[in-house]
N, C-alpha and C positions, 0 to 999 in steps of 0.2 A: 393418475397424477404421480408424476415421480418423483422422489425424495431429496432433497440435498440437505449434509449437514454443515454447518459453517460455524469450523472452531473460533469463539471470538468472536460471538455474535452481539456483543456487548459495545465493540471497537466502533470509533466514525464508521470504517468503512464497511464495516458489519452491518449495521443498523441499514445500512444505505442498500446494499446490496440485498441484505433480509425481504424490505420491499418493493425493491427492484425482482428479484425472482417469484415473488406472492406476484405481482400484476401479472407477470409473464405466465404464471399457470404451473409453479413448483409449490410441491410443499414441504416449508422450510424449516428445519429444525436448526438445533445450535446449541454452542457448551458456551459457560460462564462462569466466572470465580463464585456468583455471587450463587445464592439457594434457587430452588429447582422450581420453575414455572410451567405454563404451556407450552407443553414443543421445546423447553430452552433446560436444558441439565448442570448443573455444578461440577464443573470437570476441572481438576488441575494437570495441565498435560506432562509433568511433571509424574505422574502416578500408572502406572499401566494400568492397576484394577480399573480406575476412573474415567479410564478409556474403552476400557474391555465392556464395561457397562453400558455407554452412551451408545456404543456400537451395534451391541444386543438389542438395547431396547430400540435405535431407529432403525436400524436393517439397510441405510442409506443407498441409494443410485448412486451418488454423487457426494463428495467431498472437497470443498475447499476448506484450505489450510489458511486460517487470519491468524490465529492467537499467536501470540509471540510480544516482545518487548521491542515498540518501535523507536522508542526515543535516543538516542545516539547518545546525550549526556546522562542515561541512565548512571544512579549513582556507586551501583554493583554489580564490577563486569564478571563474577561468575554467572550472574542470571543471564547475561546474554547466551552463553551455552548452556544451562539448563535446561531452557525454558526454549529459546529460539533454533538450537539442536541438536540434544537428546531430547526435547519435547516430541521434534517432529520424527524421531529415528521412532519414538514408541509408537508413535499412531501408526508407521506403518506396519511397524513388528506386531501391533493388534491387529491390522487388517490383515495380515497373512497367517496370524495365529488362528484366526476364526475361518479362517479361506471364506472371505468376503468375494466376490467378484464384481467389485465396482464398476462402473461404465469409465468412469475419469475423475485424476484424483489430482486439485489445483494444489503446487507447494507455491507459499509468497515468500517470494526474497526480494531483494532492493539494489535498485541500482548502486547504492553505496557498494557492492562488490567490485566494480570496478578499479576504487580508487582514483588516484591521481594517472593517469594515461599519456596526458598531455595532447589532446586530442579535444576537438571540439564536439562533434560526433560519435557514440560511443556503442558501437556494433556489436553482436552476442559471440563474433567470431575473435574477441579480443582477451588475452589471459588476467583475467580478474586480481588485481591488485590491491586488497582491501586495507584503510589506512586507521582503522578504526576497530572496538571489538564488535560494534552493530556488524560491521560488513562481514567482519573473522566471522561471526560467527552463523551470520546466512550461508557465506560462501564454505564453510566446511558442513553445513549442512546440505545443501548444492550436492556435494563431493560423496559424502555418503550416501543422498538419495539417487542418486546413480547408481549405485549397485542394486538399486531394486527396481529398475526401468524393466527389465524381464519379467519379472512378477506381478506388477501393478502399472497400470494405465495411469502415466503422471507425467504434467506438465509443470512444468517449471519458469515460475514470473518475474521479472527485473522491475519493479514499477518503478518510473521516475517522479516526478514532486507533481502532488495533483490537491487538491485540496476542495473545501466545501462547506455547508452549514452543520457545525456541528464538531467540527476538528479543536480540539484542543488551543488552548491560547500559546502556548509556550514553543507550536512553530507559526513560521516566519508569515504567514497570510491572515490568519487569525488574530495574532498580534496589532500588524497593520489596521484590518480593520477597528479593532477595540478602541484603539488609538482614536480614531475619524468617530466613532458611535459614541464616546465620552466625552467628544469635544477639545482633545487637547490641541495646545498651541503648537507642540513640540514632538521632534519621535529621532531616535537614536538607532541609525544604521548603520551598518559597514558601507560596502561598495556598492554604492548604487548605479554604476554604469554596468553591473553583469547582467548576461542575460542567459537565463534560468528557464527550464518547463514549470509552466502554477498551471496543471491541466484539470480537469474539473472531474471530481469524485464519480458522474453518476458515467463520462466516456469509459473509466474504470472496471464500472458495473457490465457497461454490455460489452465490455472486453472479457470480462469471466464470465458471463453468459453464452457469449460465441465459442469462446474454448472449451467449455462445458458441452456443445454441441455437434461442436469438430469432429471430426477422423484423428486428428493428431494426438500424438502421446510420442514419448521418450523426448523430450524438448525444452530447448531454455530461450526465451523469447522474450523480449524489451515490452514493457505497455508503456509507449510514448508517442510521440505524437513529429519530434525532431521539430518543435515551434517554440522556440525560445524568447522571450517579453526580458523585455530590461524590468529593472525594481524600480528605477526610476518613472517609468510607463507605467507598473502598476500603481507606484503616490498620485501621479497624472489623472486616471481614473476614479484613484477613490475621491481626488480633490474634487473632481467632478459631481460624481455622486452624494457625496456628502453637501456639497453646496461651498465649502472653504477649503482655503490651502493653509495648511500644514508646513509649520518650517521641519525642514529635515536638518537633522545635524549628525554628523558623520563622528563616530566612536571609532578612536583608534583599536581599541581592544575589538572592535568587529570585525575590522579588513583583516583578512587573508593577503600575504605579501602576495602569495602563489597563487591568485585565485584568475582560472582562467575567465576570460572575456564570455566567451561563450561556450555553455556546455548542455548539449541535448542527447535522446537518445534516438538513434535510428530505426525508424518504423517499416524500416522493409521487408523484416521477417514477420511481422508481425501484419501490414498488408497484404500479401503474399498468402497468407495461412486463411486470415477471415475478409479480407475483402475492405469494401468501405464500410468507416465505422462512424455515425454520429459525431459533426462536430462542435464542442462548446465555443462560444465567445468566453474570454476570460472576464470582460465587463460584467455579461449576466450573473457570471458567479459573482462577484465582489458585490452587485448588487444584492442578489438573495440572499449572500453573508450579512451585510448592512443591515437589510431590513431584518431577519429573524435572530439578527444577534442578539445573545442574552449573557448578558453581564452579570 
């Protein structure tokens, strides 16, 4: 049985992914803020000893990279490069400290690298213009793990907006639904005519599954799907689901003047690499949200 460790095993997409690779036939370890469990260690990646140790004691196959600060309006932009990259410059200055010889080592960064492009389509072959210090600070993380492509077998991921049961209220799908699960009359959106990727957590999962399995390394690769849903289609659906419709009211403080109509990411390198990949309906998600939402 071979080993993966998955920093941020505590994160939505952690949890998600933890037992997505248990059914598949891995065995899963993982670092945590919180104190030290089964299989699950207290690492701050902020710390090299703290990494130096998780390393020893799993001996990993495999490494994907989750921990990091995903929230864009975090309220302290040094932790964005703390934590999201010198965090990941230390993990890998430990795996070559210890001359680990991993099989493949996933880094997560976010489409937010791109920026504003002006482009509805947004291809891995496009110079990343990040508008924000979330995206500054994946994309100079990007920048430096490049210099270790020689060294260590690392793929490197763009995911665009995907969501699931489980994800935090304070982004935009979770929200929606809490709104429809408590009943309200009312809900307060910007632009509801864009159309957005909302792709569903676990297509995610068997996308770091497959790259975990691949030939490929040295690479920077989109996990998107290029299906973009208006916001207004997804109220359409939850009104469904739910049984009532919901007035939407439009907050001027939500609109983006700038905000393009439509913006996905291009799945062609990403086709190309692993092939056909499980596809969600984005209803079955908003339903599974619905029902296991816990308030």
């Amino acid at each position: 049985m071979q080993k993966v460790l998955i920093t941020g095993i505590d994160s939505f997409t952690g949890v998600h992914l933890c037992s997505y690779l248990e059914k598949s036939g891995y065995e899963v370890y993982g670092t945590s803020l919180s104190k030290n469990t089964h299989r699950k260690y207290k690492c701050d990646i902020r710390k090299k000893d703290d990494i130096l140790n998780v390393l020893t004691k799993v001996n990993p196959d495999f490494l994907i990279h989750l921990s990091g600060i995903s929230f864009a309006a975090h309220y302290n932009h040094d932790d964005f490069y703390a934590v999201n990259t010198i965090g990941t410059i230390n993990i890998l200055d430990s795996i070559i400290a210890l001359k680990m010889k991993l099989k493949k080592v996933i880094l997560v960064s976010s489409a937010t690298v791109y920026g504003n492009q002006g482009l509805e389509v947004l291809d891995e072959s496009l110079c990343p213009k990040p508008a924000n210090h979330y995206g500054a600070s994946k994309y100079t993380m990007e920048c430096l793990a490049n210099g270790y492509f020689s060294k260590i077998p690392i793929i490197i991921t763009r995911p665009f907006n995907y969501t699931g049961i489980g994800q935090a209220e304070h982004f935009l799908i979770p929200k929606i639904v809490k709104h429809f699960k408590e009943k309200k009359e009312t809900i307060e959106l910007g632009n509801i005519n864009v159309s957005r990727e909302f792709n569903d957590v676990g297509f995610v999962c068997e996308v770091y599954k497959k790259l975990l399995e691949s030939t490929i390394k040295s690479e920077v690769v989109n996990i998107a799907t290029n299906n973009g849903i208006k916001l207004l289609d997804v109220i359409t659906m939850m009104n469904t689901i739910a049984g009532y419709e919901i007035e939407v009211k439009i907050n001027p403080l939500f609109v983006r003047k700038d905000d393009m109509k439509s913006l996905t990411g291009s799945n062609l390198k990403l086709s190309k690499i692993l092939g056909d990949i499980n596809k969600y309906k984005l209803e079955d998600t908003l339903k599974g949200m619905y029902e296991k939402f816990i308030g």
